[in-house]
N, C-alpha and C positions, 0 to 999 in steps of 0.2 A: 851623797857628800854630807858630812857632819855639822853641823853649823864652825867648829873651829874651824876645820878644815874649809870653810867657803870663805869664813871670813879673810884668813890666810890668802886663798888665794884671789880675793877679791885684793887686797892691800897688794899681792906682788901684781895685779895687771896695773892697777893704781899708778903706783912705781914704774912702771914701761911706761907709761903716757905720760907721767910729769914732765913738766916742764917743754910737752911737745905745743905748737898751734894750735892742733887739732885733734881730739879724742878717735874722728873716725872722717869718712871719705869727705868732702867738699871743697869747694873753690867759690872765690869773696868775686870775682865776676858774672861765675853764673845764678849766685845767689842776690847777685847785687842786679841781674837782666830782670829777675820775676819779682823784686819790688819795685820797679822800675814797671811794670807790667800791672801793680794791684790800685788799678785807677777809683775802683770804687770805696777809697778808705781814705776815714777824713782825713783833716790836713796834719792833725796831730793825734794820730791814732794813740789808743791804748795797746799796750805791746808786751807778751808774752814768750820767752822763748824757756820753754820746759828741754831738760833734758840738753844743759847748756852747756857741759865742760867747762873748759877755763877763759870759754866765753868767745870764738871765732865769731858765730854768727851773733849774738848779742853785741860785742861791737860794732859791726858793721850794720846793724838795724839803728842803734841808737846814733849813729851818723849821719845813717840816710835820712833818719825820721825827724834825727832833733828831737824825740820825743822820748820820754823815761822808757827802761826794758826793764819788766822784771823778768829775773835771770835764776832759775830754780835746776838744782844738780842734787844727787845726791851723797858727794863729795865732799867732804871739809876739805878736801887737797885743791881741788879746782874750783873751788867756789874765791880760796884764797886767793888762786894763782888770776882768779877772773879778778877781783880787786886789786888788786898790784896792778893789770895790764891796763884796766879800765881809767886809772890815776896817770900812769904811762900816756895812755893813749889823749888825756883832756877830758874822758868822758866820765868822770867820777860821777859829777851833777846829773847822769840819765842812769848810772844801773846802779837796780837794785839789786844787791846780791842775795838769794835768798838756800841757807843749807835745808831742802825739806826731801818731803815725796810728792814726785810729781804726778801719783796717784789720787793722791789724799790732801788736795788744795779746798782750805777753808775762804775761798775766794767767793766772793757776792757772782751772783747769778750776771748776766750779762756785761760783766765789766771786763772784757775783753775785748779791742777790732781787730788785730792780729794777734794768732798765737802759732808761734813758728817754734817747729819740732824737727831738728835733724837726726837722724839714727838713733832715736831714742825709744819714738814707740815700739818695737822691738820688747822692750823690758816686760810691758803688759799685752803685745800683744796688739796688732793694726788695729781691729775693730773693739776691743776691749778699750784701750787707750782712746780713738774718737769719741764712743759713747762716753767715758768719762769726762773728756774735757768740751764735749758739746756744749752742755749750762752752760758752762762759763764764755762763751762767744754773744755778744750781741747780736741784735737783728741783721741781717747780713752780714754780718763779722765776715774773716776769713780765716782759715788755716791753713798753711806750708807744711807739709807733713813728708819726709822722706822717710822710704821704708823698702826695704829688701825685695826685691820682685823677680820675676822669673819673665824673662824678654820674650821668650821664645817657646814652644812646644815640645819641639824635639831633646828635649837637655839630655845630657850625656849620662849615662848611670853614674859615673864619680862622681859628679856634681849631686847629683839628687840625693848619693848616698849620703854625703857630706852635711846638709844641708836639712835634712828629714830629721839627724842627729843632733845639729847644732840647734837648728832655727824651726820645730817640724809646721808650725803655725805660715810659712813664706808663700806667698799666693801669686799668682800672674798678675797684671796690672789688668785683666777684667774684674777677676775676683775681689781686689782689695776697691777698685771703684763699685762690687756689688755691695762691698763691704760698707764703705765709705756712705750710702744710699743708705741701706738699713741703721746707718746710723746720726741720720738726721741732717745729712750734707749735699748739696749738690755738688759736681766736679767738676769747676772752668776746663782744665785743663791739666797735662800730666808732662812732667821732662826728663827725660833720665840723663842722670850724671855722669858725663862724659868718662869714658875708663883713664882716660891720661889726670884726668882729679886723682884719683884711687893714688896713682904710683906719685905724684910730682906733692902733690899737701899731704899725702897721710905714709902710704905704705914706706916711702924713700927713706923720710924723716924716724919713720917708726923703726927699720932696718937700722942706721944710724944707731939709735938709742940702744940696740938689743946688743951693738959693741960695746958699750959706753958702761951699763945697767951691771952691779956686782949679783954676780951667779950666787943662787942660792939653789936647792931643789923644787923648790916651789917655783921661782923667774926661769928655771930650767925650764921647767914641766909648762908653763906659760907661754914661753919664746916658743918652743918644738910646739905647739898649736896655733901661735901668729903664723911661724912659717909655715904649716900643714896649709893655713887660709889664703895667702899671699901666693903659692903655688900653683892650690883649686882658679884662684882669681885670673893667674897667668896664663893656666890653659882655656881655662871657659870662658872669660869677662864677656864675650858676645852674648850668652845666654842667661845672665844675670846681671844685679846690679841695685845700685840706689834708684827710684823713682820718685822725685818728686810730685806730690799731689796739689794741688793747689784747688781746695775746697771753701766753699761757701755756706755758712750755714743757713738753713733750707725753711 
């Protein structure tokens, strides 16, 4: 793919998620059980959500926490749309909105106690992406890390074909905890995201938009690959899926 050509069609996926809740699968209950769960972080953590969208889960940290979020996308669309919501929502005074890469964070060495990552590491890659934002955790920090995972052993060849092509890096959740290990973490604990998240916060709403969204070739060619995924999801969801990790640094 060309660089025009990505950037194209990077702005028309853009465009299909504007103005959605949610970039990608999650729900503000079961995200809001497992901080409700991170007993060992101070009372006003430092707080990180790389890979933030137009801010679902960066809200709802900087409520439960009362404590500032820095909120890093690489989006000037949703970084905007996280500032509008953030004013909306009361919480202007806790996020920081930040347009960068959440690669390449010029951030001090342990000044982070949670850095929570929804469907993000994906970009660089599960253990590529721990190793990088390791530094930046303090001594027992934590990290929330959802990331693609394979449930199951036996998956179906659709699925693996699918998924070898889109994502070939996707590992079992032993692998990405061997992952997580080699990269300076221990693992409290793992949850996977209920498949009724997938369709009720992302997939529904995302369906919705793809009426709404004016046809170009490019949002063609876009939609006919949400739907190819939405499908895979509908027959498999048993055997894949988001996994939440909930890591401690080690």
């Amino acid at each position: 793919m060309s660089t025009d050509t990505e950037a194209e069609y990077i702005a028309a996926l853009t465009n299909l998620h504007r103005g959605l809740d949610r970039q990608g699968p999650g729900d503000a209950d079961f995200a809001r059980n497992i901080m409700g769960n991170l007993s060992t972080l101070p009372r006003k953590p430092r707080i990180a959500d790389l890979g933030c969208g137009s801010g679902a889960s960066a809200l709802l940290l900087a409520q439960h926490y009362q404590s500032p979020v820095r909120a890093v996308d690489a989006s000037a669309v949703f970084i905007e749309e996280l500032k509008v919501r953030a004013r909306q929502a009361g919480l202007e005074h806790l996020i920081i909105p930040i347009h960068g890469n959440m690669a390449k964070l010029d951030w001090s060495a342990a000044s982070v106690d949670l850095l929570w990552s929804e469907g993000a590491a994906y970009n660089l890659g599960f253990e590529q992406a721990l190793t990088a934002w390791r530094p930046l955790l303090a001594t027992n920090g934590i990290a929330v890390i959802s990331e693609m995972s394979w449930f199951r052993d036996n998956v179906p060849e659709a699925a693996v074909s699918y998924w070898q092509s889109a994502y070939p890096k996707m590992g079992t959740e032993a692998e990405n905890i061997a992952r997580a290990h080699r990269s300076g973490f221990s693992v409290l604990s793992t949850h996977q995201l209920p498949s009724q998240a997938w369709w009720v916060n992302y997939y529904g709403p995302l369906c919705d938009r793809m009426q709404q969204i004016e046809p170009t070739p490019v949002v063609e060619a876009v939609i006919r690959e949400t739907q190819e995924e939405i499908q895979l999801f509908d027959q498999f969801s048993d055997f894949y899926g988001y996994t939440f990790y909930i890591l401690q640094a080690a």
